[in-house]
N, CA, C and O atoms as a Tinker XYZ file with bonds, in Angstrom:
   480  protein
     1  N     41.021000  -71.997000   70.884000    73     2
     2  CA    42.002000  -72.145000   69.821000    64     1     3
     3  C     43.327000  -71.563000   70.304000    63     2     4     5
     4  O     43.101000  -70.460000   70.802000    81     3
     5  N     44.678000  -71.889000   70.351000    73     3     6
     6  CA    45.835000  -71.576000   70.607000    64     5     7
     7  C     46.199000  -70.597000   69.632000    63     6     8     9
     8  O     46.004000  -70.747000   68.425000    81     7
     9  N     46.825000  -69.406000   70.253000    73     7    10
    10  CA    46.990000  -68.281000   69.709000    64     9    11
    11  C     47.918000  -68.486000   68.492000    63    10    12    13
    12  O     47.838000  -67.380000   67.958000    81    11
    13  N     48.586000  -69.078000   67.877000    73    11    14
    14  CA    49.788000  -69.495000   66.757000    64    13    15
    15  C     48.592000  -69.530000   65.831000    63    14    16    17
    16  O     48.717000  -68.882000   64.792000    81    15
    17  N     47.250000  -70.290000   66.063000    73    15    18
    18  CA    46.071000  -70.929000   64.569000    64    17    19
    19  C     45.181000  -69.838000   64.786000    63    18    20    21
    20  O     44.448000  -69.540000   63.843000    81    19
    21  N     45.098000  -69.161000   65.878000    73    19    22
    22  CA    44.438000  -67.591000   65.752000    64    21    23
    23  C     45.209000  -66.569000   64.756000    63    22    24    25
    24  O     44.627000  -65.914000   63.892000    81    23
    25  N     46.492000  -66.533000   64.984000    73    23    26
    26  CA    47.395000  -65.901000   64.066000    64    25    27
    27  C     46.969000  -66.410000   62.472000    63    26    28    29
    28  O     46.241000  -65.686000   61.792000    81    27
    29  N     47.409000  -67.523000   62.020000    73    27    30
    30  CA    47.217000  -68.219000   61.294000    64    29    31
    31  C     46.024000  -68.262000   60.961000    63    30    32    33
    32  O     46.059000  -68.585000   59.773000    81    31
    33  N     44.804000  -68.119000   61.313000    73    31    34
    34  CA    43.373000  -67.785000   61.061000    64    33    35
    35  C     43.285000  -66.238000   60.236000    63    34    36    37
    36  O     42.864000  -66.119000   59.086000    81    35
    37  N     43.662000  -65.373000   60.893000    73    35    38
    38  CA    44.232000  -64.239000   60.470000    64    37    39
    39  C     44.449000  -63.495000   59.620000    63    38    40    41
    40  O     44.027000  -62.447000   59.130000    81    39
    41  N     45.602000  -64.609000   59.453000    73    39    42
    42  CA    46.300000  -64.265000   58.181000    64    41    43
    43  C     45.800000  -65.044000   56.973000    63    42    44    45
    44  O     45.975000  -64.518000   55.874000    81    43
    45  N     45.190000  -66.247000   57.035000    73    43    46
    46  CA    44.263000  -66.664000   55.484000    64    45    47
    47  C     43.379000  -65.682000   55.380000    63    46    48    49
    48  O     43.083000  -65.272000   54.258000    81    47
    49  N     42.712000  -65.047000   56.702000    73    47    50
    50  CA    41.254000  -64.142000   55.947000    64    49    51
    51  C     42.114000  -62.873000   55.136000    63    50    52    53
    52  O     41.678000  -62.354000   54.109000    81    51
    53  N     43.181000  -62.548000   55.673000    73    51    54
    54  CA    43.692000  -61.196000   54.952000    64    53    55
    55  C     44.236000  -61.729000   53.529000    63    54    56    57
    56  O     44.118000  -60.994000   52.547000    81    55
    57  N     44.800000  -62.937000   53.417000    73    55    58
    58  CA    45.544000  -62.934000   52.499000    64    57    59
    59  C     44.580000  -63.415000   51.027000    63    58    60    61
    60  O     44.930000  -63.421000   49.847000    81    59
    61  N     42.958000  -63.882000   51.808000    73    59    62
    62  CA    41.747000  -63.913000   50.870000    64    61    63
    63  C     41.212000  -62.800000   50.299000    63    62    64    65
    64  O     40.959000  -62.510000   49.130000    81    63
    65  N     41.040000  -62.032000   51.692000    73    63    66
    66  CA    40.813000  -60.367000   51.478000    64    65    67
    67  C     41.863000  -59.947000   50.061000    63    66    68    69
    68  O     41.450000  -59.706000   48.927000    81    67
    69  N     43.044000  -59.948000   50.438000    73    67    70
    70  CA    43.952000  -59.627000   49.493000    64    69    71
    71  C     43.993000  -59.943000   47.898000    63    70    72    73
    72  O     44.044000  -59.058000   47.044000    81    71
    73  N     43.963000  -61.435000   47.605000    73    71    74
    74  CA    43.722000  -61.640000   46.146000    64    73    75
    75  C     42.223000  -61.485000   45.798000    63    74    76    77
    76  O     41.712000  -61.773000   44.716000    81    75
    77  N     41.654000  -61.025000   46.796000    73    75    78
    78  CA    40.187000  -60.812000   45.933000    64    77    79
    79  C     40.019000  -59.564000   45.352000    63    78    80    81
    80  O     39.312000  -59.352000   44.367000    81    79
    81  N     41.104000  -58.177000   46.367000    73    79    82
    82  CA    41.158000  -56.868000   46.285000    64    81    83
    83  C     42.037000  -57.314000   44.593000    63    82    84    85
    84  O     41.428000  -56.894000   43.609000    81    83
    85  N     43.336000  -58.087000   44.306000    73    83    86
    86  CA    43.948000  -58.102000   43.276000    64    85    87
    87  C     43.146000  -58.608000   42.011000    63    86    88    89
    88  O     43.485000  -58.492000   40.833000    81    87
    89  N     41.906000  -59.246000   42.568000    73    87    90
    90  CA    40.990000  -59.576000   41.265000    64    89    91
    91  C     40.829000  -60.982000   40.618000    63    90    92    93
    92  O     40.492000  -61.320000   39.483000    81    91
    93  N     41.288000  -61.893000   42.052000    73    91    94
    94  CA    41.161000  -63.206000   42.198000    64    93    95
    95  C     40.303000  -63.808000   42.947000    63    94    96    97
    96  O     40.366000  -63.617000   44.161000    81    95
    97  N     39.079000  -64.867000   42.279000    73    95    98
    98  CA    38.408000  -65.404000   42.371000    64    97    99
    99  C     38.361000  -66.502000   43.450000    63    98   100   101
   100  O     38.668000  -67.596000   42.975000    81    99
   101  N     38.062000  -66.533000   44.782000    73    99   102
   102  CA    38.061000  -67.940000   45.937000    64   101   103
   103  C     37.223000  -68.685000   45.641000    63   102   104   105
   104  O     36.014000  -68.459000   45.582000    81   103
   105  N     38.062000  -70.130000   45.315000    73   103   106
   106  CA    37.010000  -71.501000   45.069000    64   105   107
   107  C     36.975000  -71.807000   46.550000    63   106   108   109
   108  O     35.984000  -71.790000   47.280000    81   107
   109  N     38.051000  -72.051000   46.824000    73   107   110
   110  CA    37.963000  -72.959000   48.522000    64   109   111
   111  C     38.921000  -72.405000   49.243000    63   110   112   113
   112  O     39.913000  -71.815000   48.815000    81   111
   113  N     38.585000  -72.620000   50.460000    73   111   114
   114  CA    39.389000  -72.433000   51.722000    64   113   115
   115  C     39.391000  -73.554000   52.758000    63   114   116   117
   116  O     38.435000  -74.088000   53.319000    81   115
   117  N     41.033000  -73.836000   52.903000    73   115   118
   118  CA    41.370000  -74.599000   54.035000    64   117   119
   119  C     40.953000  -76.144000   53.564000    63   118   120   121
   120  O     40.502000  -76.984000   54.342000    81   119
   121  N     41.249000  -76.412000   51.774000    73   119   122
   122  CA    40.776000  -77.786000   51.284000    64   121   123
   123  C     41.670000  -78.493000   51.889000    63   122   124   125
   124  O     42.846000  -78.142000   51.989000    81   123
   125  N     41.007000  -79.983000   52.534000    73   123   126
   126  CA    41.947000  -81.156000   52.795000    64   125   127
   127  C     41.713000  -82.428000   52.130000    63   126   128   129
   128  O     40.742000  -83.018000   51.657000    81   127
   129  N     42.813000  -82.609000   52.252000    73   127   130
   130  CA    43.408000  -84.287000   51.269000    64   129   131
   131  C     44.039000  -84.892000   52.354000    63   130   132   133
   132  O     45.247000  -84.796000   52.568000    81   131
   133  N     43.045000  -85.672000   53.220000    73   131   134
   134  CA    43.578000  -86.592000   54.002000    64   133   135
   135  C     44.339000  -85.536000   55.438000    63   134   136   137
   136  O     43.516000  -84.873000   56.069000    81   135
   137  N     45.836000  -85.430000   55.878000    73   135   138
   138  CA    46.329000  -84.847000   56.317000    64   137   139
   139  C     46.682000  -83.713000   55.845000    63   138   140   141
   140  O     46.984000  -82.764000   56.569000    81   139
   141  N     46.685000  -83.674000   54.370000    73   139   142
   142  CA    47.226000  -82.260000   53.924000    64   141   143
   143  C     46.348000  -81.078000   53.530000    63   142   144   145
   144  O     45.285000  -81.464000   53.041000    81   143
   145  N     46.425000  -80.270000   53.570000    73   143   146
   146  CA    45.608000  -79.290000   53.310000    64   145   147
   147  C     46.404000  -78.114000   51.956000    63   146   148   149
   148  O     47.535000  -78.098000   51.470000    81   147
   149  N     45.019000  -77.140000   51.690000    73   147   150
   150  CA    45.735000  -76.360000   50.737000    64   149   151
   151  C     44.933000  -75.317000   51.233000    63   150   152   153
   152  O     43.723000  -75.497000   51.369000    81   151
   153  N     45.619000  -73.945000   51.599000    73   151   154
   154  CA    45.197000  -73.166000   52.455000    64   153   155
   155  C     43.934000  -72.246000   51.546000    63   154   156   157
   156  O     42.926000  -71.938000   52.180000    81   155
   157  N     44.033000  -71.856000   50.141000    73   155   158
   158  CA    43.319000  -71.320000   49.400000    64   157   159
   159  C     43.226000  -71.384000   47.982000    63   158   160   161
   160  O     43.739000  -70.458000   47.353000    81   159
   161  N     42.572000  -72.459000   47.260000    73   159   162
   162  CA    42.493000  -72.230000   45.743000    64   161   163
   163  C     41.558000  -71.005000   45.395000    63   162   164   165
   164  O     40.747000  -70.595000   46.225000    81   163
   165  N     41.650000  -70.613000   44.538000    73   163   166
   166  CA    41.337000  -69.501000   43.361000    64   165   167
   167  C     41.970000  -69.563000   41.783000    63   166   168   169
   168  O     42.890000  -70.157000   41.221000    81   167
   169  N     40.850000  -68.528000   41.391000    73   167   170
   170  CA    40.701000  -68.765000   40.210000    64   169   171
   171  C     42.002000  -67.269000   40.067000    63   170   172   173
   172  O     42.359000  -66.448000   40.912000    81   171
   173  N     42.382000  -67.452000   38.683000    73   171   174
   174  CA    43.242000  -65.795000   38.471000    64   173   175
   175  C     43.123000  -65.481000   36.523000    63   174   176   177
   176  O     43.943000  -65.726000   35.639000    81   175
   177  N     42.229000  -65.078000   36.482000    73   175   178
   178  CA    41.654000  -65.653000   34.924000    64   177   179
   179  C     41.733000  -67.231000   34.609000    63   178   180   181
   180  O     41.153000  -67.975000   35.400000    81   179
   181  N     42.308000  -67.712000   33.671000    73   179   182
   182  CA    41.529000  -68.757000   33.573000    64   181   183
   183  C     42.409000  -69.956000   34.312000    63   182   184   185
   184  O     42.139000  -71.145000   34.147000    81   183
   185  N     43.538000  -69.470000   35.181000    73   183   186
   186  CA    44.293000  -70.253000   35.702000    64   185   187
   187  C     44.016000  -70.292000   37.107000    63   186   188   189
   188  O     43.494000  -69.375000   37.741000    81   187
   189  N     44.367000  -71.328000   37.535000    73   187   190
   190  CA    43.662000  -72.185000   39.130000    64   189   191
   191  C     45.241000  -72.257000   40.212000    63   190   192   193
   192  O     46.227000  -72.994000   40.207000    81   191
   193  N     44.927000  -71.407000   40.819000    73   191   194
   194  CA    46.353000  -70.791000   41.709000    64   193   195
   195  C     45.942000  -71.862000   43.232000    63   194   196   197
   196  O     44.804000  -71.959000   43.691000    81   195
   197  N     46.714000  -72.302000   43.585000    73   195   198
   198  CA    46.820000  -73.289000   44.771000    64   197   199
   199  C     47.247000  -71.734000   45.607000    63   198   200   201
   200  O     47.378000  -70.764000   44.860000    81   199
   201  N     47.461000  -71.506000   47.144000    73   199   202
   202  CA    48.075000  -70.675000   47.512000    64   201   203
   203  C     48.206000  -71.007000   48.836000    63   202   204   205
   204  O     47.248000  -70.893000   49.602000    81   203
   205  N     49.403000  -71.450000   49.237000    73   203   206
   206  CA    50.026000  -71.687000   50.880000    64   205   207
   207  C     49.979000  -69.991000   51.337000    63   206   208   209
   208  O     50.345000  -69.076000   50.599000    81   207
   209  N     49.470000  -69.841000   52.644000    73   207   210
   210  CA    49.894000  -68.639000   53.541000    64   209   211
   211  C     50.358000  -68.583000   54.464000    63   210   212   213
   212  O     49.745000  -68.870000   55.492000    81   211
   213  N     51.567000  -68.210000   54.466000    73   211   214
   214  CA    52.381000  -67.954000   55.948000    64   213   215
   215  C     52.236000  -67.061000   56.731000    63   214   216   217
   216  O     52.530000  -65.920000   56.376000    81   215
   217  N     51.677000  -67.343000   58.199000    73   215   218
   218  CA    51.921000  -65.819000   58.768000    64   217   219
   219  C     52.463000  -65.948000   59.811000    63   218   220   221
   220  O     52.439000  -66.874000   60.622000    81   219
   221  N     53.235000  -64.512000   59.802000    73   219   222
   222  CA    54.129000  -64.518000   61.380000    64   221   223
   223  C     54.123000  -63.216000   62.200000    63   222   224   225
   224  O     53.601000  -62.233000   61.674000    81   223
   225  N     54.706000  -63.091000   63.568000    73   223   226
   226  CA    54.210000  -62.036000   63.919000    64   225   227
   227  C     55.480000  -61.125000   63.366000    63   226   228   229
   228  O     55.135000  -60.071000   62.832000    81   227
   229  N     56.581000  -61.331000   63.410000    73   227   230
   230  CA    57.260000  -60.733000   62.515000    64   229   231
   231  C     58.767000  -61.292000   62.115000    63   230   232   233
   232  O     58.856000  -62.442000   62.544000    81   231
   233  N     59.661000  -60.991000   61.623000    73   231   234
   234  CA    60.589000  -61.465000   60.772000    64   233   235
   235  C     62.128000  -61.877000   61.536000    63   234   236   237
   236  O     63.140000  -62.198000   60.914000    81   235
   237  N     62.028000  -61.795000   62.742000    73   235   238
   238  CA    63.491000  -61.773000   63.767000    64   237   239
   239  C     64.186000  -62.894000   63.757000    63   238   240   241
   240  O     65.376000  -62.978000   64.059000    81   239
   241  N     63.220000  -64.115000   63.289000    73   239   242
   242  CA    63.929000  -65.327000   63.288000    64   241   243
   243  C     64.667000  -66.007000   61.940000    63   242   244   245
   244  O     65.800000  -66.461000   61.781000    81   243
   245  N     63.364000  -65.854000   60.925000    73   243   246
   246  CA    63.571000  -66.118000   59.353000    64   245   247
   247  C     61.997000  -65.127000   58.453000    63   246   248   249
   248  O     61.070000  -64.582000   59.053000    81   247
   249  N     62.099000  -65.163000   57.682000    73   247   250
   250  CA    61.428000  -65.108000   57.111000    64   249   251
   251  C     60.119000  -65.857000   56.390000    63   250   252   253
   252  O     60.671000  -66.567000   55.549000    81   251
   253  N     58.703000  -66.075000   56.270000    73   251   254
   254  CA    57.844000  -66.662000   56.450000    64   253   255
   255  C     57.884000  -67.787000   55.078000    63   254   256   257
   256  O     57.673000  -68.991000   54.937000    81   255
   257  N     58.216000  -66.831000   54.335000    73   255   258
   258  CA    58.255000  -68.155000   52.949000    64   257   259
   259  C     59.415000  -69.491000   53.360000    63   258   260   261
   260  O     59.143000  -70.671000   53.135000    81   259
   261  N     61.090000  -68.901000   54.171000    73   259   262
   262  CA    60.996000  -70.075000   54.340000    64   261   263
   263  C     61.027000  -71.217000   55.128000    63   262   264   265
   264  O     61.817000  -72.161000   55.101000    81   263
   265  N     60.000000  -70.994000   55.881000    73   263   266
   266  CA    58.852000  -72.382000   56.338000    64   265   267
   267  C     58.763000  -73.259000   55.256000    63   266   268   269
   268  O     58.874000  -74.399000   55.708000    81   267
   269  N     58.527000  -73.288000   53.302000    73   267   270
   270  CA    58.300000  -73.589000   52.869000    64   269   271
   271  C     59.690000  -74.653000   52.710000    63   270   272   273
   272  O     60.660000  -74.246000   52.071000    81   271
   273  N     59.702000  -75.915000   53.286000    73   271   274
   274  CA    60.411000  -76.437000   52.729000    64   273   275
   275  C     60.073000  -77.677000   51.995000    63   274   276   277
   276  O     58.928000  -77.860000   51.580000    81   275
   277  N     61.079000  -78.587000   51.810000    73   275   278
   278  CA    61.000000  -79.629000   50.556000    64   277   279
   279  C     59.633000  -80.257000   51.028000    63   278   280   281
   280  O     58.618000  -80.222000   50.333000    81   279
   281  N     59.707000  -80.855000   52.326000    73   279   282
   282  CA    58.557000  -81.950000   52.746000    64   281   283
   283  C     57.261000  -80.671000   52.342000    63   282   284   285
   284  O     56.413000  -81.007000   51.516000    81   283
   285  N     57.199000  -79.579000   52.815000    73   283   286
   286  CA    55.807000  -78.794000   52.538000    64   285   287
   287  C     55.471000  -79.251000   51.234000    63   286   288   289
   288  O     54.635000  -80.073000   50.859000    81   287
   289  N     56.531000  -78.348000   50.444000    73   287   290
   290  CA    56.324000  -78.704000   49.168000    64   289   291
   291  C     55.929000  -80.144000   48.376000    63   290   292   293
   292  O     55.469000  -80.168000   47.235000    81   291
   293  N     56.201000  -81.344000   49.206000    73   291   294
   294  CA    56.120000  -82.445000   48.889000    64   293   295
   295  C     54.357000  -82.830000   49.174000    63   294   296   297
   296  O     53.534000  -83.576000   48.643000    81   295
   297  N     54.359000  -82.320000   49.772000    73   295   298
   298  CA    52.665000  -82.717000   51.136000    64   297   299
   299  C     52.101000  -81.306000   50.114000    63   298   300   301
   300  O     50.922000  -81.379000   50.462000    81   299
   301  N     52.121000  -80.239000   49.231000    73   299   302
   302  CA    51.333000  -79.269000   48.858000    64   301   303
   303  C     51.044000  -79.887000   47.547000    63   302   304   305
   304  O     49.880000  -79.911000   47.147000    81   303
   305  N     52.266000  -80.526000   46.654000    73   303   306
   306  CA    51.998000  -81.364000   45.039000    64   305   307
   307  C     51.297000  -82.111000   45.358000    63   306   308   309
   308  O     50.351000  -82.272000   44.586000    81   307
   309  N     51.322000  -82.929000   46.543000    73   307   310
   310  CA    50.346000  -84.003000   46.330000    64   309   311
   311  C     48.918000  -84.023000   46.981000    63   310   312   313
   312  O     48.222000  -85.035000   46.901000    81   311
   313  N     48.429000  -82.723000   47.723000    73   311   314
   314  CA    46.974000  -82.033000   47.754000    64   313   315
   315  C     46.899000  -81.631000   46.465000    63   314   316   317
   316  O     45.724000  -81.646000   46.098000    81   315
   317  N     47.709000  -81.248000   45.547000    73   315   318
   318  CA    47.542000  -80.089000   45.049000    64   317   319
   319  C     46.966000  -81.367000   43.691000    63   318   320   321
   320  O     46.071000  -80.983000   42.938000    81   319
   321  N     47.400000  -82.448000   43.543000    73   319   322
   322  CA    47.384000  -83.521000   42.480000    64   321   323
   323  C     46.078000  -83.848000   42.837000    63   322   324   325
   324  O     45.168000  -83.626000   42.038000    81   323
   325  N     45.797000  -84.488000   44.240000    73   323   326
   326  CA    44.419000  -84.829000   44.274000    64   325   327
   327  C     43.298000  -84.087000   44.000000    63   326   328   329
   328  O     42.192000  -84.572000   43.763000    81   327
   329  N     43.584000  -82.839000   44.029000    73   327   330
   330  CA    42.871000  -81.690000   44.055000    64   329   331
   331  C     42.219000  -81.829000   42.597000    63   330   332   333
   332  O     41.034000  -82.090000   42.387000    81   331
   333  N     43.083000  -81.634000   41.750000    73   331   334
   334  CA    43.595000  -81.570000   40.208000    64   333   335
   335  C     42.227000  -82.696000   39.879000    63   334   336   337
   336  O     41.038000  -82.505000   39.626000    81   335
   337  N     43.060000  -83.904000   40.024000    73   335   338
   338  CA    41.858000  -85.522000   39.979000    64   337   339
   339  C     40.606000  -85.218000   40.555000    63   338   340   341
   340  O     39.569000  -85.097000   39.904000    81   339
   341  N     40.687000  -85.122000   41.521000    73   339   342
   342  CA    39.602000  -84.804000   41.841000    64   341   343
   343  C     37.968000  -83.964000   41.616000    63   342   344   345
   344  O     36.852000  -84.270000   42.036000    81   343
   345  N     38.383000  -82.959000   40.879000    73   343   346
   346  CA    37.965000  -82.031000   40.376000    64   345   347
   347  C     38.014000  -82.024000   38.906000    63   346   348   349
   348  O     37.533000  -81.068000   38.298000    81   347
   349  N     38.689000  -83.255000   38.133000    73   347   350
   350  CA    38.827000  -83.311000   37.128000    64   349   351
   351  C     39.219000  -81.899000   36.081000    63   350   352   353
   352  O     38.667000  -81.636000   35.013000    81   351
   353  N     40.016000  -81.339000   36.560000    73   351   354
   354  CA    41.034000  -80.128000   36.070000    64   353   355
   355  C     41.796000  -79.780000   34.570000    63   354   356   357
   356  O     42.957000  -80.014000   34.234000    81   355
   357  N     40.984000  -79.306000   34.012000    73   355   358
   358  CA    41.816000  -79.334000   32.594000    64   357   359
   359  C     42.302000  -77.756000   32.131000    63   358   360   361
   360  O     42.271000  -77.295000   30.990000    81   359
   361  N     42.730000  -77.122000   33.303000    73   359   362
   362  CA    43.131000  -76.101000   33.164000    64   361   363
   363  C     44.987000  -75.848000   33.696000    63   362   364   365
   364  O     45.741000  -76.743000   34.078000    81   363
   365  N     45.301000  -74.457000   33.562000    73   363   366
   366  CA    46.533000  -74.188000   33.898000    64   365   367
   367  C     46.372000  -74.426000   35.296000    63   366   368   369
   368  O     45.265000  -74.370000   35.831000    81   367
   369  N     47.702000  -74.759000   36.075000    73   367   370
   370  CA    47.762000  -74.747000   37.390000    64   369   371
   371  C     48.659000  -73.863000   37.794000    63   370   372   373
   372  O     49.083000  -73.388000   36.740000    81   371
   373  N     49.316000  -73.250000   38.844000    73   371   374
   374  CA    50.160000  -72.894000   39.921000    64   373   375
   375  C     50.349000  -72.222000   40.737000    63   374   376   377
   376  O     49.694000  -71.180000   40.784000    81   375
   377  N     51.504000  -72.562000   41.934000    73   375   378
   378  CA    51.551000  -72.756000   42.801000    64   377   379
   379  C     52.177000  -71.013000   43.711000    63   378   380   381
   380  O     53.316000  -70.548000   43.680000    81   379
   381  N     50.944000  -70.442000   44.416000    73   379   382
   382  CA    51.607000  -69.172000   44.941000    64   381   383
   383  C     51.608000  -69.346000   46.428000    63   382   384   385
   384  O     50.890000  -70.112000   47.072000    81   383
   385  N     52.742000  -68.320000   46.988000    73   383   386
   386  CA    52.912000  -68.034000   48.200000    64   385   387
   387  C     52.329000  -66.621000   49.166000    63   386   388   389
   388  O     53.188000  -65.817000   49.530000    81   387
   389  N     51.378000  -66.458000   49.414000    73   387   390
   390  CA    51.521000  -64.709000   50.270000    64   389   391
   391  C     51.824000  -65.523000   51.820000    63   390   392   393
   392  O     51.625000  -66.660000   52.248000    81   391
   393  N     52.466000  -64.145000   52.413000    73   391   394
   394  CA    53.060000  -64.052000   53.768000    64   393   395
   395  C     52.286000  -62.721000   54.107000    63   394   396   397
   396  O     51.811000  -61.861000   53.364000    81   395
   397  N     52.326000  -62.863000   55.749000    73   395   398
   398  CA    51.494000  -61.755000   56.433000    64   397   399
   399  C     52.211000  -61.707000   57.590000    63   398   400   401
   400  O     52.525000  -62.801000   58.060000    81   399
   401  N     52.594000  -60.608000   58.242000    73   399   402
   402  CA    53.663000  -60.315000   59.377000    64   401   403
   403  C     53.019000  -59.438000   59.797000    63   402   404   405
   404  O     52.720000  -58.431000   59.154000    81   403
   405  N     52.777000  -59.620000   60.673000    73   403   406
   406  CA    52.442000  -58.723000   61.605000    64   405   407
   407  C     51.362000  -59.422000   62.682000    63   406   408   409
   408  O     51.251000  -60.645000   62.766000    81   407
   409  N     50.632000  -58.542000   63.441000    73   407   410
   410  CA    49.169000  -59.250000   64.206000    64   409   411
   411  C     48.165000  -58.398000   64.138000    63   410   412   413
   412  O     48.217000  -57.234000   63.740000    81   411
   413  N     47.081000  -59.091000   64.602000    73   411   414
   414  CA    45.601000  -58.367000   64.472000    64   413   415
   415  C     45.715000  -56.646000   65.233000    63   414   416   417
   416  O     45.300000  -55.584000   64.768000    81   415
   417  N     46.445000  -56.919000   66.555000    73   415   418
   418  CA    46.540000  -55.815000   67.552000    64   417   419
   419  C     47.561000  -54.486000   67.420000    63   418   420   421
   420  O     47.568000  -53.467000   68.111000    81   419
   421  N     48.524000  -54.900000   66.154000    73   419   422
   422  CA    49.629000  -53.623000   65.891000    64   421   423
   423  C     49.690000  -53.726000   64.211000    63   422   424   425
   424  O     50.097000  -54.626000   63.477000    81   423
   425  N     49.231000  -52.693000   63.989000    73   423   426
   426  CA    49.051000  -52.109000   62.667000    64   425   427
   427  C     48.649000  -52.574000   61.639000    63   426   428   429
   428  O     48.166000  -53.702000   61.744000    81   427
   429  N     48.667000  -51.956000   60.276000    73   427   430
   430  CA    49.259000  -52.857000   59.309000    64   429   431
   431  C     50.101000  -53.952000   59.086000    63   430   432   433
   432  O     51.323000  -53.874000   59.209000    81   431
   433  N     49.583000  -54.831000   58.807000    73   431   434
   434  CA    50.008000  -56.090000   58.389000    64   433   435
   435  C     51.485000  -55.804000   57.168000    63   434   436   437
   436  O     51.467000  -54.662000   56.708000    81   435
   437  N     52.313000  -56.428000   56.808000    73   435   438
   438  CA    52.957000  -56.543000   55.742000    64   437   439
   439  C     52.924000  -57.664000   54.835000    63   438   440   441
   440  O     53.826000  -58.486000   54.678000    81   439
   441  N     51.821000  -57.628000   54.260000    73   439   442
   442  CA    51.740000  -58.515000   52.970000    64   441   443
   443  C     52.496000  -58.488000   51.754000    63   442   444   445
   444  O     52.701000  -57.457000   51.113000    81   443
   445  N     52.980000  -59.820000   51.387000    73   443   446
   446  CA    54.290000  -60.188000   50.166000    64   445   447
   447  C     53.181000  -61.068000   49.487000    63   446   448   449
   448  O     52.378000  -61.749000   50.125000    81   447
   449  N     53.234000  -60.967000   47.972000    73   447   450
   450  CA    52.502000  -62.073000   47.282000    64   449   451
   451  C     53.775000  -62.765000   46.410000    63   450   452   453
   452  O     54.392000  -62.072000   45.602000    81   451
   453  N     54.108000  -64.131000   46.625000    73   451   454
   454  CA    55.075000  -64.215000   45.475000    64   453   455
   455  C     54.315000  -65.760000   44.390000    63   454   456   457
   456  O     53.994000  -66.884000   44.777000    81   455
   457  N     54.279000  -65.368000   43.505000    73   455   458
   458  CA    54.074000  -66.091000   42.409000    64   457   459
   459  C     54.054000  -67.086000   41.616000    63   458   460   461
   460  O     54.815000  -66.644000   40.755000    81   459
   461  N     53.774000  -68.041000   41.276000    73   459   462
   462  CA    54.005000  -68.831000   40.101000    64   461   463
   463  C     55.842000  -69.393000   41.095000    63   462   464   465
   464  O     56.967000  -69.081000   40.706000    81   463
   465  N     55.524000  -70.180000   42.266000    73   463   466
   466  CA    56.787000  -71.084000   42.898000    64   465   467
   467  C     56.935000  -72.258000   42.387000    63   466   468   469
   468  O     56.002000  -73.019000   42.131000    81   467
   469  N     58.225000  -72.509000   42.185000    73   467   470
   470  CA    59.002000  -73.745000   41.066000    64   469   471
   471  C     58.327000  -74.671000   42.855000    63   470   472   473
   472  O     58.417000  -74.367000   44.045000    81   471
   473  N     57.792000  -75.666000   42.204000    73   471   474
   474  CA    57.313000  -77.177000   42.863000    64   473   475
   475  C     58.095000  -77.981000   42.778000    63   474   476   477
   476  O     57.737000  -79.035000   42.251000    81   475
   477  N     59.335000  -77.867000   43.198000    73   475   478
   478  CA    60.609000  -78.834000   43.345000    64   477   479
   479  C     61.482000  -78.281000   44.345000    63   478   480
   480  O     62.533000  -78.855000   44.632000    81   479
C-alpha cells in the first residue's frame, strides 16, 4: 500500500476511535457507491452523520478540510443520496468533517471534528 492510503488508513481508524470515544455509533466504514465512497456513517442519537476524514501529516501547505471542495462535495451528496435510497432512510441526515494531522510515528495526532457542513 503507498504510504499517502497508509496515512489515510490511519487516520479513519482514529477518527472512528474518536466519535465512538464522543458517543457515536459506526454503521459502516469506507461505504462505496460506484466510484464514490463515504469514509464513515454513524449513528449520533437518532441522527445518521455521513463523515469525510482528512488526514495530513501536517498543516504547511493548507489545511485538511480544505481538500473539501465543490466536486468532493458534489461526489459526497450523491453517495450520500444513494446511501439514503438505499437503505431506505427516514431519519435526520448530516454531513461532518474530522481532520487528523499528524502520523502514526510522532506523537499525538491533532484531531478537529467540525459539524453539521452546509452541502453546497
Amino acid at each position: 500500500m503507498a504510504t499517502h492510503n497508509e496515512l489515510g488508513s490511519w487516520g479513519e481508524e482514529l477518527a472512528a476511535h474518536y466519535l465512538q470515544w464522543k458517543g457515536y455509533t459506526i454503521l459502516e466504514r469506507d461505504w462505496h457507491s460506484g466510484h464514490r465512497d463515504i469514509d464513515i456513517i454513524a449513528m449520533d442519537g437518532e441522527t445518521v452523520v455521513f463523515v469525510e476524514v482528512k488526514t495530513r501529516r501536517n498543516r504547511l501547505f493548507t489545511e485538511p478540510e480544505d481538500a473539501i471542495d465543490y466536486q468532493k462535495l458534489r461526489n459526497l451528496r450523491a453517495a450520500m443520496n444513494h446511501y439514503v435510497k438505499f437503505q431506505r432512510l427516514q431519519r435526520e441526515i448530516r454531513l461532518d468533517v474530522v481532520t487528523v494531522v499528524g502520523t502514526p510515528d510522532n506523537g499525538t495526532p491533532a484531531i478537529t471534528h467540525i459539524q453539521d457542513v452546509p452541502m453546497y
